[in-house]
Phi, psi and omega in degrees: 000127158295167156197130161307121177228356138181167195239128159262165215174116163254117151263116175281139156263199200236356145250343181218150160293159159240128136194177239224099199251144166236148142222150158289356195267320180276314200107190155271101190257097184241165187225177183202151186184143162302303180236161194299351190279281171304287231280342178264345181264000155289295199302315177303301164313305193275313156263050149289315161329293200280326170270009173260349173294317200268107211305172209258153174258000000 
């Protein structure tokens, strides 16, 4: 069986990476950052975070 468990979305803009994380437990989220480098070691941490804080089923 799936289950969702979360959606990432990278966008370039024309000075900065974005992107754009959902879960249910975070919600809707963005990071920014000048390059994918930054803007993915945000994205990595925080749900490295949320999924070890989150309990098991």
């Amino acid at each position: 069986m799936e289950e969702f468990i979360c959606s990432v979305e990278f966008l370039r803009g024309p000075a900065d990476l974005l992107a754009r994380v959902s879960s249910e437990a975070g919600g809707i989220r963005e990071y920014r950052g000048p390059d994918s480098g930054s803007v993915i070691d945000q994205v990595i941490n925080d749900l490295q975070e949320e999924f070890e804080s989150a309990p098991t089923a």
